[in-house]
N, C-alpha and C positions, 0 to 999 in steps of 0.2 A: 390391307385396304388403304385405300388413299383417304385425303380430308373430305373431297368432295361423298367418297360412298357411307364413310361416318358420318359425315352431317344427314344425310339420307334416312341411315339407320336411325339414327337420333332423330329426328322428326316423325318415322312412319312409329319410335316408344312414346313420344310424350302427347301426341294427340294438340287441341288446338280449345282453349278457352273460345267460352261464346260471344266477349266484347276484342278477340285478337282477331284482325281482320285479315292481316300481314303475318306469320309467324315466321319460323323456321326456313332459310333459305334465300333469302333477300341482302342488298344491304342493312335495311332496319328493318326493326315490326315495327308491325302500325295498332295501334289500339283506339279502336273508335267508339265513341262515348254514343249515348242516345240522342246530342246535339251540338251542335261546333265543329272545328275544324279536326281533324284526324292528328292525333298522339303520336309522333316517332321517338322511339327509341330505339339507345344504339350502347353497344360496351364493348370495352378493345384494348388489350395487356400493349402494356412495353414493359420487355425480359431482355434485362442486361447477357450480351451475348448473343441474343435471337435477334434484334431489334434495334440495336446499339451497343456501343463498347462504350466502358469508365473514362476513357480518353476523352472521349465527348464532352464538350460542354454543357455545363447543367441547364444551362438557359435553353440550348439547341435542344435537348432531349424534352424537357418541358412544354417546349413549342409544341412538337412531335406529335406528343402524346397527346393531345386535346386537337391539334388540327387533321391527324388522321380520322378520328372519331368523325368531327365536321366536314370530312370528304364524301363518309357515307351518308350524313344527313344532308348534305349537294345533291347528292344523285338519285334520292327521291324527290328533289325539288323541292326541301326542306328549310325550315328556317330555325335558327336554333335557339332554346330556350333558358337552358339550365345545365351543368354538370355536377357531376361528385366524383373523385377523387381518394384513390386508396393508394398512397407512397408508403412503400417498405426498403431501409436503406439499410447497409453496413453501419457500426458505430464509430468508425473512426472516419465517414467521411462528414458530420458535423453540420452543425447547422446553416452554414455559409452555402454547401452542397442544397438542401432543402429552399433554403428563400431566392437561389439562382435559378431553381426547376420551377419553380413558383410566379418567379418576375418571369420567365420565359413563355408558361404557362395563360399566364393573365395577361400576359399581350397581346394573345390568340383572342383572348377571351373579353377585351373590350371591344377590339375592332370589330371584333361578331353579335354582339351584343349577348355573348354567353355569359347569365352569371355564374361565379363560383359557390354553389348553395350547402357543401357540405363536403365528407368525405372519413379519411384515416391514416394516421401514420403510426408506424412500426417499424422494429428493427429484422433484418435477415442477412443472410449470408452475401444476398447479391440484390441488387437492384431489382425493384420490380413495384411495376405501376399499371393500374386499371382505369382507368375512365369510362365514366358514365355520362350520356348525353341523351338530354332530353329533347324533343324541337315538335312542330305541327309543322301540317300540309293542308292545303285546302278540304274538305273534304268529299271523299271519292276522286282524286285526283293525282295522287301521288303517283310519280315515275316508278315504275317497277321494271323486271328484268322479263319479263314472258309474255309482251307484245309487238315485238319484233316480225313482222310479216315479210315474205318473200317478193323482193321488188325494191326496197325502203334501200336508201342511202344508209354506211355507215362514218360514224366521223369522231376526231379524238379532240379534246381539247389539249392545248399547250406537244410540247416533245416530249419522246419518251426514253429513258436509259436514263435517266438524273441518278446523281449519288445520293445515297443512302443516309448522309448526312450531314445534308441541308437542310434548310427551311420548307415547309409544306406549305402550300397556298392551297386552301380549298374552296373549291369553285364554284361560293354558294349562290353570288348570282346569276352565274351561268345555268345552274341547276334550276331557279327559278324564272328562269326564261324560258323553260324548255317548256314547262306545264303547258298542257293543251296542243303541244309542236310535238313532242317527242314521244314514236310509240314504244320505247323503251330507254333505259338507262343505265350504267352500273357504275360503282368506283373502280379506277384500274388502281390493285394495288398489290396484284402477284402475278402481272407480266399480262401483255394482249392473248398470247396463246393462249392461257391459260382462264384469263378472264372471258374471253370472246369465246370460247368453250363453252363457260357456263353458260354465259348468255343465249347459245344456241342450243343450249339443254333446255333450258326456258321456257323458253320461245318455240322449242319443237323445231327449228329452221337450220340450216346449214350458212356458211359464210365464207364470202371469197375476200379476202384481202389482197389489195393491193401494192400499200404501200406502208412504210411506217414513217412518219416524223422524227428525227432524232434531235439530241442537245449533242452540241458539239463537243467532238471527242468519243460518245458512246461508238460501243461496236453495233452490230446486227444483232448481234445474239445476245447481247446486255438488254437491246430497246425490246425483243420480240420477249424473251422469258423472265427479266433480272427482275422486275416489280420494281417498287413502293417510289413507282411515280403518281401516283394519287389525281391525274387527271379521270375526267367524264370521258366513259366510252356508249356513244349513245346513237339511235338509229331514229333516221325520218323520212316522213314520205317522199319520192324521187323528186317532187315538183315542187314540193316545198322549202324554202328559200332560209338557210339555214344561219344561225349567229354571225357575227363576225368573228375572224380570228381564232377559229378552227378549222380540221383540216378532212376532205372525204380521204376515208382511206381503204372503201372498199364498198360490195352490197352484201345484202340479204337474198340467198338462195334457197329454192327448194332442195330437200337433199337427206341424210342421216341426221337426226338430233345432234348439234354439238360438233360437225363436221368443218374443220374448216380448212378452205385451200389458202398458199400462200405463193402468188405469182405462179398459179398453177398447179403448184404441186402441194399433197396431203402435209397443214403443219401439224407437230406432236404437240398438245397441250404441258411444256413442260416451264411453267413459270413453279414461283413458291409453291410448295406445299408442305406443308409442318410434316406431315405424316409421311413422307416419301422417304426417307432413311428408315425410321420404323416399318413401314412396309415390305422396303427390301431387304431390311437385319431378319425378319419374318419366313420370307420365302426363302432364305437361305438356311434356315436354324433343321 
């Protein structure tokens, strides 16, 4: 089974609390109180190995880990509020390693006005870090991924194929501008194939792409599957006049759920997925 049909399973066991408005299958949930603006929340590992290598700077990985979280809370058109924070390091890579992930961290976290409100630190064999991000959305407003209708523009912010490790920019006012514009939205951050997929599971709709945006140097096959470019992949009506400095790079068709053409021909959903080695080590056993 792939990630997308676990997270499926895992959703039709755990059922859906009576104040989660949002659960299971989205960028974030959303938990809506009896008044105010609507609760998102969001949590998301960096695993040395999966997600970065020790080579890396501690400051670069820092960054990472808090502005991935804040790409998802972008793409509900969110604003962010709070994190917490679970670092578990090796002991011999020392305290210098911790206040470098930390200074990296907290840079993300001023410009956004995210504060640091808590968290945990631990020893382990290998790097590994959780974040937690809390933010609101107007309420009844948030950008979700399963209003995508047949006809609607689709468009990416920024290029895609960027390296794996760089700086993250997430594009939370872009994501803020979209509210009330945008009849859907998602983070890209395990390739367009694969994200533009879900979306069109979503959404129920099928999608033609045209084109893709690249950063210079990427191949085709880096910008279409490679992920953890971390821009908005978001759909709007044809006649409505979309942000600046983004890019169409395709529409919304009628069609198979999750269907989508590339320059005509059927593309395969093959960006990240955690599960796809374990899948296939399965069907081979």
């Amino acid at each position: 089974m792939n990630e997308l049909g676990l997270i499926e399973k895992i959703k039709k066991l755990s059922g859906r609390g009576p104040q989660i408005h949002v659960g299971i299958g989205d960028d974030c949930a959303i938990h809506r109180l009896k008044s105010g603006p609507d609760q998102l929340f969001k949590i998301d590992p960096m695993i040395e190995g999966v997600h970065f290598l020790r080579s890396q700077p501690a400051a670069i990985v820092g960054q990472r880990a808090l502005a991935r979280n804040l790409s998802d809370i972008a793409a509900m058109g969110g604003t962010p509020d709070f994190c917490l924070v679970s670092l578990a390091i090796p002991a011999n890579l020392g305290e210098k390693w911790i206040t470098d992930f930390y200074r990296g961290l907290l840079s993300v976290a001023r410009v956004t006005g995210t504060a640091l409100a808590g968290g945990h630190l631990a020893q382990a064999g290998q790097i590994y870090c959780d974040v937690f991000v809390g933010g609101h959305v107007r309420r009844g407003k948030a950008l979700l991924r399963s209003g995508a209708k047949p006809g609607d523009a689709l468009y990416v912010s920024g290029k895609l194929g960027k390296s794996w490790t760089g700086r993250i920019r997430p594009r939370l006012a872009l994501g803020q501008s979209l509210l009330g514009r945008a009849t859907s939205c998602m983070d890209l951050s395990d390739g367009i194939s694969l994200d533009l997929h879900r979306l069109c599971l979503a959404s129920k709709v099928a999608a033609e792409l045209e084109r893709v945006p690249m950063v210079r140097g990427a191949t085709l096959e880096r910008a279409l599957h490679g992920g953890e470019d971390y821009e908005l992949l978001f759909t709007m009506p044809p006649r409505m006049t979309p942000p600046k400095d983004v890019t169409r790079v395709g529409s919304i068709v009628k069609g198979k759920p999750g269907a989508v053409c590339f320059r005509g021909e059927p593309l395969a959903a093959k960006g990240h997925d955690h599960f796809r080695a374990f899948h296939n080590a399965s069907a081979e056993s």
